[in-house]
Structure formats: structure tokens, C-alpha cells
SEDOTOR-887320 format. One record per residue: x, y, z of N, C-alpha, C in turn. Coordinates in pm, whole numbers, plus 50000, padded with zeros to 5 digits. Layout:
// SEDOTOR-887320
XYZXYZXYZ;...
//
This chain:
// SEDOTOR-887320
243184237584581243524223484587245034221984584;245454216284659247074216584684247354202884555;248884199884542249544190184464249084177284454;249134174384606248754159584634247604154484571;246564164884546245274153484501245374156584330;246254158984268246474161984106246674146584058;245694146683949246194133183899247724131983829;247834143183793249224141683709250434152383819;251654140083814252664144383893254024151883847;254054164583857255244173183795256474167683864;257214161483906258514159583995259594157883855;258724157583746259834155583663260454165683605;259764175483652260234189783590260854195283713;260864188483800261164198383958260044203984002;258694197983993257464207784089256994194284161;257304198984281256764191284423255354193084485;255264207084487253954212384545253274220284465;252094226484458251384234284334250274237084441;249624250184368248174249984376247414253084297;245784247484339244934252384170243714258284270;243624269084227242534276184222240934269684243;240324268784404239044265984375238254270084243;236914260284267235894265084127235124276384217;235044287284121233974298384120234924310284139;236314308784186237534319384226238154324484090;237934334784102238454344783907239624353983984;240264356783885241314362283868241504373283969;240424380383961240204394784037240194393684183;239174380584231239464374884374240754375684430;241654366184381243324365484375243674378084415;243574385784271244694397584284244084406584414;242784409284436242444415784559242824410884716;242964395184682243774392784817244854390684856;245664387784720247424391084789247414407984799;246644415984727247264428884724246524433684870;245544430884950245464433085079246234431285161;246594418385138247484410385263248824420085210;249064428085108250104435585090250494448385190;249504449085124249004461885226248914457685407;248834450085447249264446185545249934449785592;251084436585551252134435985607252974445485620;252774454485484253774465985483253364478985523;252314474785592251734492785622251584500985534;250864499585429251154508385354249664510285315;249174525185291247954531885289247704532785155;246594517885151245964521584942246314533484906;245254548085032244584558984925246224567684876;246874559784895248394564984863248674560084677;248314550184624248344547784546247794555884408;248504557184342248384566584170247744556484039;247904546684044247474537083993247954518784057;247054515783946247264495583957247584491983797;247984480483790248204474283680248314459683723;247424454983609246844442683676247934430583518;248254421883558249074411783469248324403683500;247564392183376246854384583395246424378383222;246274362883199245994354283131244644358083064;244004366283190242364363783148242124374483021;240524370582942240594378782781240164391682785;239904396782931239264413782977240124417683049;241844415483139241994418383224242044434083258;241304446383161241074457483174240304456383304;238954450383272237654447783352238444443983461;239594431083486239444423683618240194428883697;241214438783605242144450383718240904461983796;239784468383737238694474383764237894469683871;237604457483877237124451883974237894450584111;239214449084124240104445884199240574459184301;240444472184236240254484884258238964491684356;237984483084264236324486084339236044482484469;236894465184461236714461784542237734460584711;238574465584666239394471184777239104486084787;238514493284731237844508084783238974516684781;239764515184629241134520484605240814530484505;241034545784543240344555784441241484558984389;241504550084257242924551284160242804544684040;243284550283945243314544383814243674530083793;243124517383714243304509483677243494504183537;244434495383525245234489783372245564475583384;244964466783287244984452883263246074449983158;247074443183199247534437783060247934422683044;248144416882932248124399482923249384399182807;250264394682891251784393582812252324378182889;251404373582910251524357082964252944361483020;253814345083046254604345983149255734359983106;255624365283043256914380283060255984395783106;254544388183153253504398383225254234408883311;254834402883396255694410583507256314417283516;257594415383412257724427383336257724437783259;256304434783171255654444583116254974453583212;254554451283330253684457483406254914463883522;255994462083514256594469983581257484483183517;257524478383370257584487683255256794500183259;255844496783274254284504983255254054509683380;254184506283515254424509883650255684519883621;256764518583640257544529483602256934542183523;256884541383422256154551983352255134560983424;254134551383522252714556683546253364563383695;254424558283746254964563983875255224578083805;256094576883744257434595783647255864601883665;254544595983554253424604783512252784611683646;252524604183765251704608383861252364616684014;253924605283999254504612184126254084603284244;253214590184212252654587984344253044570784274;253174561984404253284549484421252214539384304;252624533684274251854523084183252254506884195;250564502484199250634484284266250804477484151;251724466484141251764457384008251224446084096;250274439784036249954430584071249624417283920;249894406983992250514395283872249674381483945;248214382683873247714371083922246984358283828;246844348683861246764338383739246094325683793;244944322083689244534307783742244954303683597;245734296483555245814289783405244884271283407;244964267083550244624252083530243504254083480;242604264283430241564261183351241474260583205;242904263683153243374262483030244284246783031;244104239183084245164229483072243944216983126;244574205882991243654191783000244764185683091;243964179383218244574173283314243824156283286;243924151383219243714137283165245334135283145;245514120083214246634119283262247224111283104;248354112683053248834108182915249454098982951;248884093782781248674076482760249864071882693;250584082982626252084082182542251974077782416;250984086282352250694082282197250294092282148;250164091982020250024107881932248454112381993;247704107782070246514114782116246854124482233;247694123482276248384130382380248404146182330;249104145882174249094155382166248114163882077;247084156882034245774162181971244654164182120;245214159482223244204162682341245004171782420;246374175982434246784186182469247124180682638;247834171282625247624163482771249024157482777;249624159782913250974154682938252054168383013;252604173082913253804181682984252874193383078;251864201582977250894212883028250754205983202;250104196383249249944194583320250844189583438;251804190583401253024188483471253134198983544;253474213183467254074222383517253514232483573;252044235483537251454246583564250844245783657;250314256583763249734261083838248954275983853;248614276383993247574289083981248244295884110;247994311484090249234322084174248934332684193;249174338884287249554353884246250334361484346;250934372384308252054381184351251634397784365;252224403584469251934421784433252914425984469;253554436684440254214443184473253944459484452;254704467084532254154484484521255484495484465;255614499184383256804507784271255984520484327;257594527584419257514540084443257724550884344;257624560584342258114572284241259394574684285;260164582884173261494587884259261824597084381;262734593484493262924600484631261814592284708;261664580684668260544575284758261554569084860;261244561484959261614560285054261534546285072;261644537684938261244525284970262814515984931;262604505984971264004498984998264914495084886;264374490084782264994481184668264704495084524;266004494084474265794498784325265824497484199;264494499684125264204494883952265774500683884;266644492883816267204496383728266974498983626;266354488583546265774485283460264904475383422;263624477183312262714471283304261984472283164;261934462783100261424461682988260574449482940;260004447882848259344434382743259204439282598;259484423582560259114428082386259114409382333;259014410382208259204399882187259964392582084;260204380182076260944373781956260134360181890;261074360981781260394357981639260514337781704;259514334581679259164322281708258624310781582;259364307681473259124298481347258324288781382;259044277681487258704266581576257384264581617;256924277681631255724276781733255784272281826;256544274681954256784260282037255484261382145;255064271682148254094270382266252814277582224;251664262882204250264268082096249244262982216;248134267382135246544264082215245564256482111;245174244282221244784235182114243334233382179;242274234682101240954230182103240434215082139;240184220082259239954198282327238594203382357;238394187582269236754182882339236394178782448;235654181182530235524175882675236884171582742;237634181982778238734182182807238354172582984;239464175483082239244171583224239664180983298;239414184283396239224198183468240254188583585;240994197483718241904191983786241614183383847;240114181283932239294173283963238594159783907;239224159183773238824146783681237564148983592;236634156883649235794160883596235554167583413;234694162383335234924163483230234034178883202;235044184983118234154202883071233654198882978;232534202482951231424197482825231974209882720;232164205382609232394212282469233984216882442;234454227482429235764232082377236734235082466;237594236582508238524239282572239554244682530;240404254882488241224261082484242564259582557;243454250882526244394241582664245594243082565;246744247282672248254250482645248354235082599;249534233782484249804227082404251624227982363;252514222282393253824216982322254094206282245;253264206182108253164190182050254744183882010;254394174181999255814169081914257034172582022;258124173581958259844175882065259574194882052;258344200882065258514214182105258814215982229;258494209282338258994209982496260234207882458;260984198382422262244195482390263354210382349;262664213682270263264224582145263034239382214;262014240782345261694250282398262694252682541;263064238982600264154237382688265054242982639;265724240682513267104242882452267304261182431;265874266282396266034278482337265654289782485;264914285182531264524291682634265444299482747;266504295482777267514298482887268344310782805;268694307782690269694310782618268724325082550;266834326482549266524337882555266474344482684;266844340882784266474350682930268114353382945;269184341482928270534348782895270804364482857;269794361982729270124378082678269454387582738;268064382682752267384390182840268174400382967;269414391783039270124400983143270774408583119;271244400982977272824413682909272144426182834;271084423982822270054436582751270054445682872;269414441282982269084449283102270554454683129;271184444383178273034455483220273024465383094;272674462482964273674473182914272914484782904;271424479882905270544495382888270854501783038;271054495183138271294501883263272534514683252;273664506083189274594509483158275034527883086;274074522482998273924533182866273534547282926;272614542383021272204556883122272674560083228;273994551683264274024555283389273544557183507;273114539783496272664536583607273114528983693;274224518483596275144508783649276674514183582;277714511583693279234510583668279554495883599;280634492283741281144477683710280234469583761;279544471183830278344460883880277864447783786;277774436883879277724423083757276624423883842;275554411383816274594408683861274434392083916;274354394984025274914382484126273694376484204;272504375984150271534370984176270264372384087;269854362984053269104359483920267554354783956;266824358383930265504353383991264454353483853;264494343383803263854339983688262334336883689;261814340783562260074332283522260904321983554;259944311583637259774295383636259454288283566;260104287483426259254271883352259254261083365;260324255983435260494241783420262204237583527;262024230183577263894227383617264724220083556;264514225483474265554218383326265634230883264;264854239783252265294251983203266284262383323;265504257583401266694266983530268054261683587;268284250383555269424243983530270384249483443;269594248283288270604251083210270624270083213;270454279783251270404291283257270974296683348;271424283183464272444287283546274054282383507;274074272683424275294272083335276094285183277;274864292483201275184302383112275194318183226;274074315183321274844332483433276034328483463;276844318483481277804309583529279144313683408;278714311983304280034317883216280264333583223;279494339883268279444352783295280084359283443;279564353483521279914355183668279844342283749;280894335883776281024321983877280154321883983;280314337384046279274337784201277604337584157;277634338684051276234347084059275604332784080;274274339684104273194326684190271754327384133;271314315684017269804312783967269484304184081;267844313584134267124309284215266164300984165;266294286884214265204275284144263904280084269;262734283884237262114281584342260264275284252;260334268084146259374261284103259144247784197;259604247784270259324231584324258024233084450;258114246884457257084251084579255974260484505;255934263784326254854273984311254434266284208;255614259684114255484254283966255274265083870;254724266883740254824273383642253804286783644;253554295583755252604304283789252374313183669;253264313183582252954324483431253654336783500;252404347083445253304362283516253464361883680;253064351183748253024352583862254354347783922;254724342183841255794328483889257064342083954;257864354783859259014363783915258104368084035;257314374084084257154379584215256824369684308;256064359084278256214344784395257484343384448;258194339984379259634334184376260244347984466;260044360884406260684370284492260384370884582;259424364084682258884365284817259524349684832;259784344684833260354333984883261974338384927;262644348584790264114350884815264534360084884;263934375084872264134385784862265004386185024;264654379285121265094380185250266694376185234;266804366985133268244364785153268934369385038;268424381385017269344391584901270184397084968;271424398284877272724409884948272474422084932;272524427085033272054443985037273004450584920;272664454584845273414462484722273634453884609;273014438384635273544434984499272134437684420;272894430684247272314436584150271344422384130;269924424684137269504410784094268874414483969;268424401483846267964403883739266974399783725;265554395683698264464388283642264014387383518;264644378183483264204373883293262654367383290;262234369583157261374360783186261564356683013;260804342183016260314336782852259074333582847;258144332882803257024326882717256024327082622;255024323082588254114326682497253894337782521;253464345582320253824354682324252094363782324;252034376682340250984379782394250704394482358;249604399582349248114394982396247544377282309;246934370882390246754359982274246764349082276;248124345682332248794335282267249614334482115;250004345582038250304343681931251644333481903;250694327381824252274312881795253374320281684;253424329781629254494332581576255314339581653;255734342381785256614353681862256534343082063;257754342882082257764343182221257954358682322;257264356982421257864370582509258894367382583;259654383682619260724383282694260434396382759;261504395682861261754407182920262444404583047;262384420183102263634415483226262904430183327;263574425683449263654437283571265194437283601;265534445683652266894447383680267104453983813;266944448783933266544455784087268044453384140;268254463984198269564469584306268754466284481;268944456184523268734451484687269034462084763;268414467984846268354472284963268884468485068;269144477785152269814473085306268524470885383;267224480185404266874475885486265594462285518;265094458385538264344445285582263504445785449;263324441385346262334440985281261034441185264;259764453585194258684447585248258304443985090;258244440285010258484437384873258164452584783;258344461384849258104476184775259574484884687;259664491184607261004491684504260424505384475;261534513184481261244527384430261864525984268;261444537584193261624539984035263274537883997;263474536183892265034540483848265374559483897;266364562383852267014574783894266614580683767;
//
């Protein structure tokens, strides 16, 4: 279901267009069909693959990376993990690793339906808003997914992992919880009979999550340069193109202030206005939108922030980062290992 028929309108966050996930379409569907159409475009032969690693919201994504494997007829190890929106880079963390272990290419794939966690009952602007979990959630989020393929080292593929990590930080605030709605409303208006489990920012936590949020993916880059650094992987190299988790355009605003005190040229890519808040999906969406107009050799970074994970746990936000060196030649979204 595209934007237009959503009862509730994100433009205030900067999301123009969105999509939500037909009913009966799971996670595993998704990730099996961007990672075909991957395979596509880039010519590139599954039975080549050493493993998958599947990034995903859902409470088995062991099972839904397994399925995704079966069902593309991919004879290779599979790994689920749920680190909500800093997914992406946990799974390219863990892709690295599983590349050094095997020697052979490994698929990250980052797919997500969240609108089934989010009450789309349009808010009334009163404290029920936030005991029904209704208002900002529905602003921003959407449903996504992304793949990309991490060569081993001496691979032959265009773009290179610098660095890549996740972990998390200490979160008092709680700013981003899950709140139990009764007969919540599904995107369609339609009411879900019994409990619902629906993303939640009560009170000025959206507020307080804007402010803190930029200023954690800030560090997020200066972590990545310096661990790059430390090993000798980077010189003087600044990082002159920024391709962030999508939360919001008020958060990517202010996060381009702060790459901005660092390096004048460097460039945060807003591209939520065409995916909205995809979770782990949102850095590799966005990288298929940019990647064509990367400078061959520059250094780009991908931060990410959000709830923290496996879970949802309200005491900790996630973070993490990728740290990719652009390629000269045509992109097919494939990245060989660090050195």
C-alpha cells in the first residue's frame, strides 16, 4: 500500500512517500525478493555464497533467515539477528567475520514490515494518544527491505568495508518503548482484536530523542575513523559522505550541522522522504538510492541509532556504524572485506 491511502500523514517529519507491506506478506517473502532481484542485476551466482544473515524486527528471525535460504535454493548457512534500526550494522559486523571464516562471499540482507507494530488511529492530541501509542509512530515508519553481498578479501568487488561495528548505550529516558494497545488499528483502519505491541515515544521523548540522537551517530563516525585508523586502514582521509539510519528529518538536519563542524564538504544524505523510517532497512535503501553518485575513493560512513535490541530493551539505545571506501567502478551494491 503506497503513502497516499495512510490515514496519518508524515510530511512533518520529511516522509512524502512510504510503503506498507500487504496482509499475509512476512518478513522472509521480502528478504527473498530483494535478494533475487539482487542477484539479478548483479550477476552474481547464489551457489557462490558462504553464508546469509538475515536483520529483521521479527521474534524468530533465525527461522525467517532459514526460510529465505530454502526458498531461493541457496546451499549455505543461515543467521537471523534483531538489533532494530542499528540491524545493518550488526549484520555487516558478523558478515565480515563469516567472510575471514569461510573465504567465500556473504548476503546481508535487512528486511522489515514494522506497520504491524504501530497503532495507525489518527491522534486526537490528548494524553490518550499516548496510552494508545498513536501519533509520531505513525508518522514515520514504514515497511522495506535492502541486500547487499560482502566479498572476502582479494575479492573483486567494487566498494570497501573499513569498518563496522554495533553496540549499545545507556538509555535512563527510555525514549523509545512498546506499549500494549487494545484493539489497536491496522494501516487500513481496520481494528486488531486484543493486544498489540506498538512503538511508543510518550510524553517530549520524541522531543528528547531528536536532541540526543544525531549527536549519538556523530560519535558513531568518529568511533569508525579512529578504529579504522588504529589499524591502518585510514591515513588523512575525512569522510565526505554520510549515509545515515533514517529517523526522522529533524534528526538528519541536525546531524548534518555537526558532520559540518568536522568537514564543511562532507554531505548527510536525507533520503527518508521516499522510504521513511524502514528500521534496519532504512542504511541499505538509502544506499541504493545514492551509491551512483558516490565519489570514487571517497570515504562514506553509516551511523545508525535506535531501540535497543534483541527486544526492544528500554534501558539501552543501539548504535553502530559502516565505514565504506567508494569504488571507481559502476556500482552493483556488492563491497569486499576490510584489508
Amino acid at each position: 500500500m503506497s503513502s497516499r491511502e495512510l490515514p496519518v500523514d508524515g510530511k512533518r517529519y520529511g516522509v512524502h512517500t512510504r510503503l506498507i507491506a500487504r496482509h499475509g506478506v512476512q518478513v522472509a517473502d521480502l528478504a527473498a525478493a530483494v535478494l533475487g532481484k539482487l542477484f539479478d542485476v548483479s550477476a552474481f551466482c547464489p551457489s557462490q555464497l558462504g553464508g546469509l544473515i538475515l536483520s529483521s524486527r521479527v521474534s524468530d528471525p533465525d527461522t525467517a533467515a532459514r526460510q529465505v535460504v530454502e526458498r531461493l535454493g541457496i546451499p549455505c548457512p543461515s543467521t537471523g539477528i534483531e538489533r532494530a534500526c542499528s540491524g545493518f550494522p550488526a549484520a555487516v559486523c558478523l558478515a565480515v567475520q563469516r567472510c575471514a571464516e569461510s573465504g567465500k562471499p556473504v548476503a546481508v540482507v535487512a528486511a522489515e514490515i514494522i506497520s504491524r507494530n504501530i497503532n495507525w488511529e489518527v491522534a486526537a492530541g490528548d494524553l490518550g494518544d499516548h496510552r494508545r501509542a498513536r501519533g509520531q509512530a505513525a508518522r514515520l515508519f514504514a515497511d522495506g527491505a535492502a541486500a547487499v553481498i560482502l566479498g572476502p578479501l582479494g575479492a573483486d568487488f567494487p566498494h570497501e568495508i573499513v569498518d563496522a561495528w554495533q553496540s549499545d548505550v545507556a538509555d535512563d529516558r527510555q525514549l523509545i518503548q512498546k506499549v500494549e494497545v487494545q484493539d489497536s488499528v491496522d494501516p487500513w483502519g481496520a481494528v486488531r482484536p486484543g493486544l498489540t505491541s506498538c512503538i511508543s515515544m510518550p510524553g517530549r521523548r520524541g522531543f528528547w530523542l531528536s536532541k540526543r540522537a544525531p549527536v549519538i551517530m556523530a560519535d558513531a563516525i568518529r568511533r569508525s575513523v579512529e578504529n579504522a585508523r588504529q589499524v591502518g586502514r585510514l591515513a588523512r582521509e575525512v569522510v565526505t559522505h554520510v549515509v545515515p539510519h533514517q529517523p526522522n528529518g529533524l534528526i538528519l538536519a541536525r546531524l548534518q550541522q555537526l558532520v559540518r563542524e568536522v568537514d564543511q564538504q562532507a554531505k548527510v544524505w536525507d533520503c527518508i522522504a521516499h522510504w521513511g523510517n524502514t528500521v534496519s532497512a532504512s542504511i541499505p535503501l538509502s544506499m541504493s538510492d545514492v551509491q551512483d553518485r558516490l565519489d570514487a575513493g571517497s570515504l562514506v560512513a553509516m551511523p545508525s541509532i535506535g531501540a535497543g535490541g534483541p527486544g526492544y530493551r528500554p534501558d539501552v539505545l543501539s548504535t553502530g556504524c559502516v565505514l565504506m571506501r567508494a569504488g571507481s567502478r559502476p556500482p552493483l551494491a556488492i563491497a569486499r572485506g576490510p584489508r
